[in-house]
C-alpha positions in Angstrom: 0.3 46.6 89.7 0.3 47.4 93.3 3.4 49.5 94.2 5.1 47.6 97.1 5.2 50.0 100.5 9.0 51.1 101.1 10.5 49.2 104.0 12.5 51.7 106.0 14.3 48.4 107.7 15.0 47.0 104.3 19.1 46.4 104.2 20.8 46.5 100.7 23.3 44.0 99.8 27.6 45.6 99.7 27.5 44.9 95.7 24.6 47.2 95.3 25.5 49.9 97.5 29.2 49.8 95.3 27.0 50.0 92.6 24.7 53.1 93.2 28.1 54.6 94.6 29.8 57.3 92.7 32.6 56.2 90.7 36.0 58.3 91.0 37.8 59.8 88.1 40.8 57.2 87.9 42.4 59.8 85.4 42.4 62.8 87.6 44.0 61.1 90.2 46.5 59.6 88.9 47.3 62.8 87.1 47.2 64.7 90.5 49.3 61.7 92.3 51.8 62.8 89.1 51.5 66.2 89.5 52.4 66.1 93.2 55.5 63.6 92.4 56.6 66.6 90.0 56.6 69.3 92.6 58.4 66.8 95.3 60.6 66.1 92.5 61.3 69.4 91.9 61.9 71.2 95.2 64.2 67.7 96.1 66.2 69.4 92.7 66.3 72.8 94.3 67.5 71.8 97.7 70.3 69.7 96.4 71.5 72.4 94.0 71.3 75.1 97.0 73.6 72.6 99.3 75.9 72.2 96.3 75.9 75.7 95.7 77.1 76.4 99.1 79.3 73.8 99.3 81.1 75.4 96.0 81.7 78.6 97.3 82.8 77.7 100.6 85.6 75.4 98.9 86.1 78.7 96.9 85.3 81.1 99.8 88.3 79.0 102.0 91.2 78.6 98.9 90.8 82.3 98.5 91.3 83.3 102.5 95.1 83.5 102.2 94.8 86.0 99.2 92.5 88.3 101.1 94.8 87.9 104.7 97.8 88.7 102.5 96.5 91.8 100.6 95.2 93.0 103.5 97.8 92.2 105.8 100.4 93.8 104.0 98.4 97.3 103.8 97.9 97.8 107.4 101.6 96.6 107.7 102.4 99.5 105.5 100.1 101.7 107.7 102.1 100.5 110.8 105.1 101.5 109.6 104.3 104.7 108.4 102.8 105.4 112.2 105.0 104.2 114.3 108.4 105.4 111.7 108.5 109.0 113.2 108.4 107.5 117.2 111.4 105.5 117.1 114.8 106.4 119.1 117.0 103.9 117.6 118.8 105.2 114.3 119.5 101.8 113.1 115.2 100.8 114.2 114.7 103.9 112.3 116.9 103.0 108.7 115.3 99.1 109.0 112.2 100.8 109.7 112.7 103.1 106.7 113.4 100.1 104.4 110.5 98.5 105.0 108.1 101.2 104.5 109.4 101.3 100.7 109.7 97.8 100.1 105.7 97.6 101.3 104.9 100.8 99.3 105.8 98.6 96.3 104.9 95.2 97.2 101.1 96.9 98.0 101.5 98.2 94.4 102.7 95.6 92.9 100.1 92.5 94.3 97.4 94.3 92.4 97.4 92.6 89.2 98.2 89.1 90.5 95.5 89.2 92.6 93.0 90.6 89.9 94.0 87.5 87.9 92.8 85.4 90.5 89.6 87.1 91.1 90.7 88.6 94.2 88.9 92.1 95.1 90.1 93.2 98.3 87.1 95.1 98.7 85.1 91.8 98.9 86.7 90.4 101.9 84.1 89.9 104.9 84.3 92.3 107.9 85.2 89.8 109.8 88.8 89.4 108.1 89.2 92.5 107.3 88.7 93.4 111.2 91.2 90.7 112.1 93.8 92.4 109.7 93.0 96.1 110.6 96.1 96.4 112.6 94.5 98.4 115.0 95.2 96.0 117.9 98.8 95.9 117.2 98.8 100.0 117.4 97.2 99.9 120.9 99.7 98.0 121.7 102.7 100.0 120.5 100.8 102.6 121.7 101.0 101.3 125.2 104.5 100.7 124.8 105.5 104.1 123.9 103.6 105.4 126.6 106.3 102.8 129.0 109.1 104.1 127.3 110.0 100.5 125.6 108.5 101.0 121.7 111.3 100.7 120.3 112.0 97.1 121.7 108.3 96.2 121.4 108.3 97.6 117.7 111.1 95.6 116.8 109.7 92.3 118.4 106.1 92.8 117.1 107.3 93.6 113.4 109.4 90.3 113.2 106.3 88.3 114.5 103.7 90.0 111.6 106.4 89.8 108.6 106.9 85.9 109.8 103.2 85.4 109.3 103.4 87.6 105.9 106.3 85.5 104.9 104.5 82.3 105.8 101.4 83.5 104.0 103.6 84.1 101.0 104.7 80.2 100.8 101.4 79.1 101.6 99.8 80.3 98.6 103.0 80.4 96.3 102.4 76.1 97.3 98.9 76.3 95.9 98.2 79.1 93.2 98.4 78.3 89.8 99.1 81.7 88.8 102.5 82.5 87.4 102.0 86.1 87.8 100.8 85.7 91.7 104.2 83.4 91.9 106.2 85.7 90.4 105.2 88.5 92.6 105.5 86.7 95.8 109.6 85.0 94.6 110.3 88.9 94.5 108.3 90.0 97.8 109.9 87.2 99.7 113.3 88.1 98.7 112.4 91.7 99.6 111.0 91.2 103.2 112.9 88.0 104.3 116.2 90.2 105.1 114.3 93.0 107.0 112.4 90.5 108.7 115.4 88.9 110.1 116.9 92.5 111.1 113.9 93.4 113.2 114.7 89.9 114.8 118.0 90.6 115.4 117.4 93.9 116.4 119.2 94.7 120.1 118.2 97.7 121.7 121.4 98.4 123.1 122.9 99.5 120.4 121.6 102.4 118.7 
């Protein structure tokens, strides 16, 4: 039989070029379009338990603020009136003054276990509050006053303001805790600092 010559210009009909072409693994690629649905699946999972995760602890981060600005607040109170105790003039500035430093002494001593029992570590608090509650800013500026001859006056003022915002603190979180031993401590501290509070109010620096 005489072998036809091949005809470069010969065309091929669609059905036989689908034919001759080679077939794909159905198998493989649906088991690589699965595999890929897995890992989409799977970092969709981590991302939503990372938002919920921060989302948690900021809830928890926020509810525990008070703890941390009343722990720390009510050392650097304590450190205030230790300072500033042997620059006063005024006798009766002097015996409030006095009072104060023990009722804080105990109150800092005190807070300890209620504030375990909530998981409160005041050595956990972020720089940023415990810069806030350093007190430091608050001795400049009793330092300033002493230098213009009216501490006494600015003491008296200044202290009334911070054991407002300790005693406000207080009933704050005795509202929201839980904790009978945290409420417990803070009934007792209230009753302790509310009078002194009011006698730094009061105070007139008239009368010595």
């Amino acid at each position: 039989m005489d072998q036809q010559p091949y005809d470069q210009n010969q065309t091929f009909s669609i059905d036989y070029l689908n034919q001759i072409a080679p077939k794909q693994n159905n198998k493989l690629s649906l088991f690589n379009n699965k595999k890929i649905l897995l890992v989409i699946i799977g970092l969709a999972l981590i991302v939503v338990v990372s938002i919920i995760s921060i989302v948690i602890n900021s809830v928890s981060d926020s509810a525990k603020k008070p703890y941390y600005q009343l722990g720390l607040r009510l050392k650097s109170t304590q450190t205030i009136s230790q300072t500033i105790q042997s620059e006063l003039k005024s006798t009766s500035l002097r015996t409030t003054n006095s009072s104060l430093e023990l009722y804080l002494a105990n109150i800092n001593r005190d807070i300890t276990t209620p504030l375990k029992n909530n998981n409160i570590a005041l050595g956990n608090a972020n720089n940023t509050l415990v810069s806030q509650e350093n007190g430091k800013t608050l001795l400049a500026k009793l330092e300033d006053a002493r230098l213009n001859a009216i501490l006494d006056r600015t003491y008296a003022s200044e202290m009334a303001y911070q054991l407002d915002t300790i005693l406000v603190l207080m009933q704050q979180i005795y509202t929201n805790t839980k904790s009978a031993s945290m409420k417990s401590f803070l009934s007792t501290s209230y009753a302790n600092l509310s009078p002194i509070q009011k006698q730094f109010a009061n105070y007139n620096d008239t009368v010595n």
